[in-house]
C-alpha positions as CSV (number, residue, x, y, z in Angstrom):
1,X,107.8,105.6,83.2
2,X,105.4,108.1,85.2
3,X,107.2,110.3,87.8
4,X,104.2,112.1,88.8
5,X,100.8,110.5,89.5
6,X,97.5,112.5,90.7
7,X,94.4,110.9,91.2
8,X,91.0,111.4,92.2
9,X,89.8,109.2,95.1
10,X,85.7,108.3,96.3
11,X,86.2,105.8,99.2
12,X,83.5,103.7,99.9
13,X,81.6,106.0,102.8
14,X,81.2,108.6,100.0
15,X,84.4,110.3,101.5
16,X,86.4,112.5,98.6
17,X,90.5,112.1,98.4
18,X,93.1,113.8,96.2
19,X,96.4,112.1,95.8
20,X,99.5,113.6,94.4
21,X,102.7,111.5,94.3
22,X,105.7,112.8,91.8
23,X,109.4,111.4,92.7
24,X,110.9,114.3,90.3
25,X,112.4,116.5,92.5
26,X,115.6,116.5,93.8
27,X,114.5,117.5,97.7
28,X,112.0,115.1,98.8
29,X,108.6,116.8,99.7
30,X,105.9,115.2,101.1
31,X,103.0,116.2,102.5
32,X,99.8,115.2,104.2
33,X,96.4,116.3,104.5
34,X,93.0,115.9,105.9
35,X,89.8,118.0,106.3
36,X,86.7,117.0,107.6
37,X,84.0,119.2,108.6
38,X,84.8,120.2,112.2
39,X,89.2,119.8,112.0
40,X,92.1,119.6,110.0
41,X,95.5,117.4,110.4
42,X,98.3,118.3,108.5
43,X,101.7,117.0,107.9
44,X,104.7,118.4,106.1
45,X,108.0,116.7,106.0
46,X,110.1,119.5,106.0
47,X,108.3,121.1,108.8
48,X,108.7,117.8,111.2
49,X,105.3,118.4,112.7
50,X,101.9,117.6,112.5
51,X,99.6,119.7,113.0
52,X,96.0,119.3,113.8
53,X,93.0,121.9,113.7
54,X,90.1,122.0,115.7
55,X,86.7,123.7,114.7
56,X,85.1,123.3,118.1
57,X,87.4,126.1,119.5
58,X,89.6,127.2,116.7
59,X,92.8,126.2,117.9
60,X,95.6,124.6,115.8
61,X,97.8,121.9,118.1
62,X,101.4,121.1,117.3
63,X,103.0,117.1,117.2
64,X,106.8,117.5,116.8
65,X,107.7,114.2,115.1
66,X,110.0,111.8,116.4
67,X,113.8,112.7,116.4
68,X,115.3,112.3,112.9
69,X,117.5,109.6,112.2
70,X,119.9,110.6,109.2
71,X,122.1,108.9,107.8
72,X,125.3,109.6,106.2
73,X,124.9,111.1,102.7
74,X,121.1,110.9,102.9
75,X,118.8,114.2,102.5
76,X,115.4,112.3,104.6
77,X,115.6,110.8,107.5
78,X,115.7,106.8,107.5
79,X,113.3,106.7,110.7
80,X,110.6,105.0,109.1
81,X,112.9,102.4,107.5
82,X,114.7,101.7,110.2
83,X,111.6,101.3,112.2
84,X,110.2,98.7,109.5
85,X,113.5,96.7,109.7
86,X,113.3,96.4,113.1
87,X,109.7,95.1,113.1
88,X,110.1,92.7,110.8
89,X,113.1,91.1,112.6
90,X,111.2,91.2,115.6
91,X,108.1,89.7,113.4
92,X,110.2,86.8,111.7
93,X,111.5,86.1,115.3
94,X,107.9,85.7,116.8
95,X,108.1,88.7,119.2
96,X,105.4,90.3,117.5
97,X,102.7,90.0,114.8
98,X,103.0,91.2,111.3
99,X,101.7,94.9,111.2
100,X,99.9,93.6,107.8
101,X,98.8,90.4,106.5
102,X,99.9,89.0,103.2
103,X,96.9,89.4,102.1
104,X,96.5,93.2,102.7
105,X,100.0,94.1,101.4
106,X,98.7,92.4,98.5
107,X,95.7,94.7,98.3
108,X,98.1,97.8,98.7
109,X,100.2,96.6,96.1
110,X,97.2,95.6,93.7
111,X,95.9,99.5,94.7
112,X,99.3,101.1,93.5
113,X,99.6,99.0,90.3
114,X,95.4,100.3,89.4
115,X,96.5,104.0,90.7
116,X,99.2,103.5,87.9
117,X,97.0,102.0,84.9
118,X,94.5,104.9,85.6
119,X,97.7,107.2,85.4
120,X,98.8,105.7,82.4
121,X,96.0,105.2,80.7
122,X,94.3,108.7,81.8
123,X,90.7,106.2,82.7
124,X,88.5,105.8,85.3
125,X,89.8,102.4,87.1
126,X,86.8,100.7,89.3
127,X,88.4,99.7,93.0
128,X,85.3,98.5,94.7
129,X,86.7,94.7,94.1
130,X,89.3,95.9,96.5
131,X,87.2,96.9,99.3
132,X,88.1,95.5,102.6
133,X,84.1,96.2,103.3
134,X,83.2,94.6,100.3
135,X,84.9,91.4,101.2
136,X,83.8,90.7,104.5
């Protein structure tokens, strides 16, 4: 079994990604990162901020995250699980909509298992049948 996955992403607007996703080390680091012509967001989770960049007048902006929750005998906050917990509750007692249809966690999980055959395999692995444009 892989532990570290990078791949090479072309999204469908001609947009270029890079994705690097290892579950090796022993502290979990994750971090995120976007550039575009004219800004730059960035998130690292040891640094409980995001950060975003602007071109137009050069200034970078600070987002504290939310305060962490941490439980007992865990090294990452569970915010984002407890948060999904709580949603679906609230989802399976009608007080609010799904935040994804079945068929889009479907898509996700079909995403993930390609991201790994490419991994595995070291090949080019086509998505454009997954395209949420390409099915509309």
């Amino acid at each position: 079994m892989r532990r570290v996955y990078q791949l090479l992403l072309r999204f469908v607007g001609g947009t270029l990604g890079h994705l690097l996703a290892e579950v090796v080390s022993r502290l979990p680091r994750h971090e995120v990162r976007f550039v575009g012509e004219t800004g730059e967001i960035f998130w690292r989770f040891d640094e409980e901020t995001v950060r975003v960049y602007s071109g137009h007048d050069g200034q970078w902006r600070d987002y504290p995250d939310p305060e962490p929750i941490r439980e007992a005998g865990y090294v990452a906050p569970e915010n984002s699980y407890i948060d999904e917990v709580r949603h679906f509750l609230a989802a399976i007692e009608g007080k609010e909509p799904y935040i994804y249809s079945f068929e889009e966690d479907q898509r996700m999980l079909s995403l993930l298992y390609a991201s790994e055959r490419s991994s595995d395999w070291a090949i080019h692995v086509p998505l454009a049948h997954l395209s949420p444009e390409r099915r509309r």
